[in-house]
Every structure is written in C-alpha cells, then in structure tokens.
C-alpha positions in Angstrom: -86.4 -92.7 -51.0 -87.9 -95.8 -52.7 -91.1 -97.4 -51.6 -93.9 -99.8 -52.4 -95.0 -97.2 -55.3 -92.4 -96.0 -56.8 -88.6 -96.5 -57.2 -86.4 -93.4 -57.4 -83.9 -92.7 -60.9 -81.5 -90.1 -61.3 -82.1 -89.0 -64.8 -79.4 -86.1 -64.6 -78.6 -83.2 -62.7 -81.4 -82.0 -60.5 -83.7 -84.5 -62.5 -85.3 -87.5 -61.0 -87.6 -90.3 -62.4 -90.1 -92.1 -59.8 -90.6 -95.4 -61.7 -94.0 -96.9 -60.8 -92.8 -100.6 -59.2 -95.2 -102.7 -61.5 -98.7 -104.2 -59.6 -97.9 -101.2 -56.7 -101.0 -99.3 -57.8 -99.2 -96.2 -59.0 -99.2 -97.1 -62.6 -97.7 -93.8 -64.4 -94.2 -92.8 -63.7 -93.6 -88.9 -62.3 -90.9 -86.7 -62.7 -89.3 -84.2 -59.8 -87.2 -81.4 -61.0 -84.8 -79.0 -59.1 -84.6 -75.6 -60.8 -82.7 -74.3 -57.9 -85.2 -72.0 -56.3 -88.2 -73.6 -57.3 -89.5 -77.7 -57.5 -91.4 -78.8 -60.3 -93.2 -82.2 -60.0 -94.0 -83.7 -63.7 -97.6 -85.6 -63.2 -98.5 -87.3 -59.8 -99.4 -91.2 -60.9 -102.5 -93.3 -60.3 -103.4 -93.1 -56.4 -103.8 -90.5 -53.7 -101.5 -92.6 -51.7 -98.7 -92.7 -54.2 -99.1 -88.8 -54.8 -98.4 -87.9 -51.3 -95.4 -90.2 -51.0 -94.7 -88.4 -54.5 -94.8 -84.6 -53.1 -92.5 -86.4 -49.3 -89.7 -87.1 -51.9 -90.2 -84.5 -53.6 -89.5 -82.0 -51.0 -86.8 -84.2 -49.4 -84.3 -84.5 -52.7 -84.8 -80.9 -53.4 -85.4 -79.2 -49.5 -88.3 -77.3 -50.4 -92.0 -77.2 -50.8 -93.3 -78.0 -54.7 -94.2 -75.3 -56.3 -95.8 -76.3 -59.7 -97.7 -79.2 -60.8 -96.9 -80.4 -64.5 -99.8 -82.7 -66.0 -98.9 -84.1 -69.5 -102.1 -85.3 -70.0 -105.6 -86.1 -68.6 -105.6 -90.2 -68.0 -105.8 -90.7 -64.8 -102.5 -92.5 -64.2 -100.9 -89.4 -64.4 -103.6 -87.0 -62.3 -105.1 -89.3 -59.8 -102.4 -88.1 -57.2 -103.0 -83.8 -57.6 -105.0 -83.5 -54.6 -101.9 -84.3 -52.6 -100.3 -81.0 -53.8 -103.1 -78.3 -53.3 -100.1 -76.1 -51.9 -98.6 -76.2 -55.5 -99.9 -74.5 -58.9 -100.7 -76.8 -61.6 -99.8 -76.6 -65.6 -101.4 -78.3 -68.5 -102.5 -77.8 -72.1 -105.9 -75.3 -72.1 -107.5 -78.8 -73.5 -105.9 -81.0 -71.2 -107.1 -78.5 -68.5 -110.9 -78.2 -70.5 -111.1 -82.3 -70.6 -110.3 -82.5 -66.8 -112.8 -79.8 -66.0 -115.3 -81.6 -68.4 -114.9 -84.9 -67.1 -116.5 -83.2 -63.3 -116.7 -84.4 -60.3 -115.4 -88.1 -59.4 -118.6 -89.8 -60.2 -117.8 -93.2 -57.8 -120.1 -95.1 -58.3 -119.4 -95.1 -62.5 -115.9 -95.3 -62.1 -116.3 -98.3 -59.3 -118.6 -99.7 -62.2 -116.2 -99.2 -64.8 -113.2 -100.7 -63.0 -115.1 -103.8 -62.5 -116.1 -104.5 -65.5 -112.3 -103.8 -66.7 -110.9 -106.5 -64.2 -113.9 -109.0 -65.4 -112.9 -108.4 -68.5 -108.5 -108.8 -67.6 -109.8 -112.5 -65.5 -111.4 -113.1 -68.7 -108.2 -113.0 -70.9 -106.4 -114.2 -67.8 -108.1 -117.6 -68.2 -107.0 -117.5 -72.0 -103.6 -117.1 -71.4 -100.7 -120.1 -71.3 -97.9 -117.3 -71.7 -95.8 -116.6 -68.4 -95.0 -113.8 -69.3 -98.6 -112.4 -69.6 -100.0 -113.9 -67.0 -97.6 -111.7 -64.9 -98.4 -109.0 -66.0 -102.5 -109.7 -66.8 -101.1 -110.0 -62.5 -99.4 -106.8 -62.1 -102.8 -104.7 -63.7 -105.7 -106.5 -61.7 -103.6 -105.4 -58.7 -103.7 -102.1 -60.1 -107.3 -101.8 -60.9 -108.0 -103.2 -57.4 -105.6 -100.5 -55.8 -107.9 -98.0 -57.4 -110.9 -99.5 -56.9 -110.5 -98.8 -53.2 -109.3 -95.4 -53.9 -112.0 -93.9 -55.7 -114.2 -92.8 -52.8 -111.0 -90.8 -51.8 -110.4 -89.3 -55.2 -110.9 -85.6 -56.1 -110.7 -83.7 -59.3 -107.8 -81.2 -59.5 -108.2 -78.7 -62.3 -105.2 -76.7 -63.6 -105.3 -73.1 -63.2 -102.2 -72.2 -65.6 -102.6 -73.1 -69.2 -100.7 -72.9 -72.7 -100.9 -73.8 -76.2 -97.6 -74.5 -77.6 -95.1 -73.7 -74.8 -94.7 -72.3 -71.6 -91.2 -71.7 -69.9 -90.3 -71.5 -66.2 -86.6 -69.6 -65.7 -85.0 -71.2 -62.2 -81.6 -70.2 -61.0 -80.2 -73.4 -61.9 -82.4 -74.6 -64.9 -85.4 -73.8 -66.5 -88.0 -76.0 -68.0 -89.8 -75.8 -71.1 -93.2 -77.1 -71.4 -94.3 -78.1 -74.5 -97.0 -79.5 -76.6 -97.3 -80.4 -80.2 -100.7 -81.3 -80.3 -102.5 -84.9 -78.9 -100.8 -88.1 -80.0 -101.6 -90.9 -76.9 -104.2 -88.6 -75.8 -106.2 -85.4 -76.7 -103.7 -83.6 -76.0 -100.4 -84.3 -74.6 -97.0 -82.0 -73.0 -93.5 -82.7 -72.5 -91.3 -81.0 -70.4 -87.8 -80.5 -71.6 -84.9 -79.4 -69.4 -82.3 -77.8 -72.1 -79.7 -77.9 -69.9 -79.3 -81.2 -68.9 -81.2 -82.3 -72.2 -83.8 -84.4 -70.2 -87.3 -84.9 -71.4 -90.4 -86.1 -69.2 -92.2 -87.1 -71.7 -95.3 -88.0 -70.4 -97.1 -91.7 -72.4 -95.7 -90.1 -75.5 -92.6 -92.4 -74.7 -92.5 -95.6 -72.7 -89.9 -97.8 -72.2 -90.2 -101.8 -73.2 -93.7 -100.8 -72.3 -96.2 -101.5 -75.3 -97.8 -97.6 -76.1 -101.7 -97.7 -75.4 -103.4 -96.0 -78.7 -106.8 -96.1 -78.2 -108.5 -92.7 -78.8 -105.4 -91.2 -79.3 -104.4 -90.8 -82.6 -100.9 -92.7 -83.7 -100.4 -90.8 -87.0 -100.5 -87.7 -85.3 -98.0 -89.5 -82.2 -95.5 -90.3 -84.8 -95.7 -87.1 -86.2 -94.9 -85.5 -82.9 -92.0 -87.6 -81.8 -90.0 -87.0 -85.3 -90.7 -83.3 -84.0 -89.2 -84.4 -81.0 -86.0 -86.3 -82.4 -85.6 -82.9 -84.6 -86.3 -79.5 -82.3 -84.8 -81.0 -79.2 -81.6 -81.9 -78.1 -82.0 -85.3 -75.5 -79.9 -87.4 -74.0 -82.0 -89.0 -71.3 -85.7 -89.7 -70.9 -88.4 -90.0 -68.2 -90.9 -92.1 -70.3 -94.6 -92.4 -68.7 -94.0 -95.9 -68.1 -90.8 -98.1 -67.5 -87.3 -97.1 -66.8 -85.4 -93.9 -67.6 -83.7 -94.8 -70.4 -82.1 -92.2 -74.0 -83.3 -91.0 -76.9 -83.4 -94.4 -78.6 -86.3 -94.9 -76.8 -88.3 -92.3 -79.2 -87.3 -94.6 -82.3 -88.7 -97.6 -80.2 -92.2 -96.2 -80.0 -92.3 -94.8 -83.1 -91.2 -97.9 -85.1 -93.8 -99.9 -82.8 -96.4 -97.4 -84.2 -95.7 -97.9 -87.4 -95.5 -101.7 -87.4 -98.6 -101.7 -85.3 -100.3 -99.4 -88.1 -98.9 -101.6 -91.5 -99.7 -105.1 -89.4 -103.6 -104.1 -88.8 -103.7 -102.2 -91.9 -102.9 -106.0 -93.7 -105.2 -107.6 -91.3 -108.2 -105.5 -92.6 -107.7 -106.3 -95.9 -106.8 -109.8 -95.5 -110.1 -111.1 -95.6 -109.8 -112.8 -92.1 -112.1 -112.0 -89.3 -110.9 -109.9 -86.4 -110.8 -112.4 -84.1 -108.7 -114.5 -86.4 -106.1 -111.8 -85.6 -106.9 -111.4 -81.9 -105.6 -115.4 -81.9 -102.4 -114.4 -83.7 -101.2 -112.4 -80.1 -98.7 -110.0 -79.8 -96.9 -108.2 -82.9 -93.9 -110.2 -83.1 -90.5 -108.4 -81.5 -93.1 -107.3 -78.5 -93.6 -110.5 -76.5 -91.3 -109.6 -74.0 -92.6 -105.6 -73.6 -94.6 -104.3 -70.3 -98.1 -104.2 -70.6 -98.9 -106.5 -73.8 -102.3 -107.7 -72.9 -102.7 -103.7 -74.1 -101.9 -104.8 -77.9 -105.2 -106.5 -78.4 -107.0 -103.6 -77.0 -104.6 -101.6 -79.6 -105.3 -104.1 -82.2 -109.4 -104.1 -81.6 -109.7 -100.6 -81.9 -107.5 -99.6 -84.9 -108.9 -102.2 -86.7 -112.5 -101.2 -86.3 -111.1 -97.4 -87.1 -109.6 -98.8 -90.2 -112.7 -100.8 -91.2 -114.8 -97.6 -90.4 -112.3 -95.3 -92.4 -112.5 -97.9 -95.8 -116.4 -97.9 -95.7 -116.7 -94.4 -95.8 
C-alpha cells in the first residue's frame, strides 16, 4: 500500500490517513474513508501522479470504485491530484468551489514562472542557513516545487459540482460523514470532515502535526476561533491533519497555542521599535525549531507583521 508519495495510517475503523513522505512531491496528506457502500476520498495532494496512486489504494483498502471527492480547501496541495478521479463527484464549500472556478484554466506558463521564483527564493534562504535541521527540510520543499514544476503542463482544473455552506452529510451503511465548515481560517474557506462514529476528523491545514501552520492570507483569529468550535461541537479522538502524522485531539491545542504565540510574538515585534528584518534574524519562535516545514515561519512572520503595521496606521 505505501509508496514514494504517500505512506498509509489507519486512523480507525474504515478510516485511513495517506501521509505525504516529505520531498516525495505529494505535499498535503489525503484521507480514504469506507462508509460501507460507498468510498469517500478527503483531498487528492499535490501531483497528478500522487492522485492516481491515491484513487489505486483507495479502491484496493475499500474494494470499490470512489465515489465522492472531499476538497477542504482550494491550495493546490490538496486539489492538484482531482483529475485522477473524474469517475467520482466532488464536494467543497460554494467559495472553495467559486475560488477554484475563479482561478481558471492552469495558466503554465505563470505557474512555471511562479514556482521558479519560489525555489530562487528557498536557494536563497538555503545559502543562509547553518541549522541541520532546516536545511533538510529547505531540501524536502525544493524537491517538491521541482516535482511540480514538471507537472504543471499535465495539470487540469477540477471544479466541484456539489456545494454547502455549513454542512453537508453523507449516510453509508457503516458510517456516515459529516462535512463541515465554520468559515475560512488557513484559507478562504476551509471543511472538515468528521466521522461521528469513529470520532475521526480529516481536518484539512486546519490542523497539522509538528508541522508549523502556513497563515498567509488566511486569517489566524478567525482559525483559532474555528478550532475552539472544533474542541467544543465535536467529539474526536483521532485526527488526519493536512500535514504530518495522524495523531489526537491534542493536536488542535498545538496549533492553536502556535497561533496565538505566533500572533502575541509579532504583535511585540511591531511595537518594539526594531526593523523587520531584525526579527527575521531572530529565526524560529522558540519551542518550534524542531517542527516540519519552519522555513514557513518567516513567511508567517513577514506577512503578519506587515498586516499588523498596516492595521496600526489606519
């Protein structure tokens, strides 16, 4: 079951994480989901590729075809991989469905342009960096970016033809899934799919595990709001986070503490006095060193302290 891409968790009963292997190119972690009669796959990660290795397991763990597509929001991590299910129906927010319809055709050579400059700009901080620890994982993203680099002239937009606002459930003989949205937190607008039964959540980036949240354009009052929503509507035992290992509920306290050191630290950088690259110099919030992903923290740090400065000049 496991490959290059992905490895393969049991969450619970009928539930199963694939876990992006880090540098592979898949990037966002996917959920599969045996109702009994009817297979849901939770997002599709980063590459074509990926996706239809995604859809294979899919059908093998559960012996039958995938009938609907979850997408808990519109980055393409977690879409990239839909045209491997055109078979299946897919389900999303009515804005995460409007921003992927916006968004239009793969424009290649803007995306090949854009990807570029993101690994000039990941070499750039590369040749910064003494830290191990970063410079394996500065590693594990230009490997990514290259992955879909080459994919991109492959890459076709998948829109989703069955919306919701708040929540949408789907009854299977077995178990039944409720998909849910509180509104956009990492992203515009982002869904979790909750499986009462087993009290699993796929949570989309709304939760990652020792993986350091991405906030930019998102809005992190708004994500903390949502996951104390979470923690007090739902009952869970296990999550599927967007990225790193399946993992409990403690995991929602991990991101939302994060986001509220994150918030307090910048929010004292901005009225320190000290430049912005003063800050930059300072690294990683402490207690995060050792988290997936951290060259994302300065990209977190840039942009909510320019918000900030914005927000106190108005």
């Amino acid at each position: 079951m496991n490959n290059e891409y992905f490895t393969i968790q049991q969450a619970s009963e009928g539930i199963w994480g694939a876990i992006s292997v880090p540098g592979s190119g898949s990037l966002g972690n996917a959920a599969i989901i045996d109702l009994g009669d009817i297979t849901v796959v939770v997002d599709t990660t980063n590459l074509p590729q990926s996706g239809a290795l995604l859809r294979h397991t899919a059908e093998q763990l559960t012996n039958k075809p995938v009938k609907y597509v979850v997408n808990t929001h519109f980055h393409g991590d977690h879409v990239n991989g839909n045209q491997e299910f055109m078979k299946s129906e897919f389900i999303s927010t009515v804005w995460t469905r409007d921003l992927l319809y916006d968004m239009g055709e793969v424009n290649i050579d803007l995306m090949q342009q854009n990807i570029q400059k993101l690994i000039t700009s990941l070499n750039h901080v590369r040749s910064q960096q003494r830290d191990p620890h970063m410079l394996t994982e500065i590693d594990y993203d230009l490997s990514v970016q290259r992955a879909l680099y080459d994919a991109i002239p492959s890459l076709c937009r998948v829109i989703p033809t069955i919306t919701f606002e708040d929540k949408l459930v789907i009854q299977g003989t077995k178990r039944t899934i409720e998909v849910l949205s509180y509104g956009g937190g990492h992203s515009l607008s982002d869904a979790v799919v909750y499986v009462p039964e087993e009290q699993t959540l796929i949570a989309g980036d709304l939760i990652s595990t020792k993986t350091i949240p991405v906030m930019p354009y998102g809005n992190p009052y708004a994500w903390i709001r949502i996951l104390k929503r979470i923690q007090k509507d739902l009952k869970v035992d296990t999550v599927v986070p967007g990225h790193g290992d399946v993992s409990n509920s403690d995991r929602i306290t991990d991101v939302i503490r994060f986001l509220e050191k994150t918030i307090a630290y910048v929010s004292r950088a901005v009225t320190s006095g000290k430049s912005e690259s003063y800050w930059l110099e300072q690294g990683v919030l402490e207690g995060y060193e050792d988290w997936h992903l951290p060259q994302y923290f300065r990209w977190n740090f840039r942009w909510l302290f320019n918000s900030m400065v914005v927000q106190n000049n108005r």
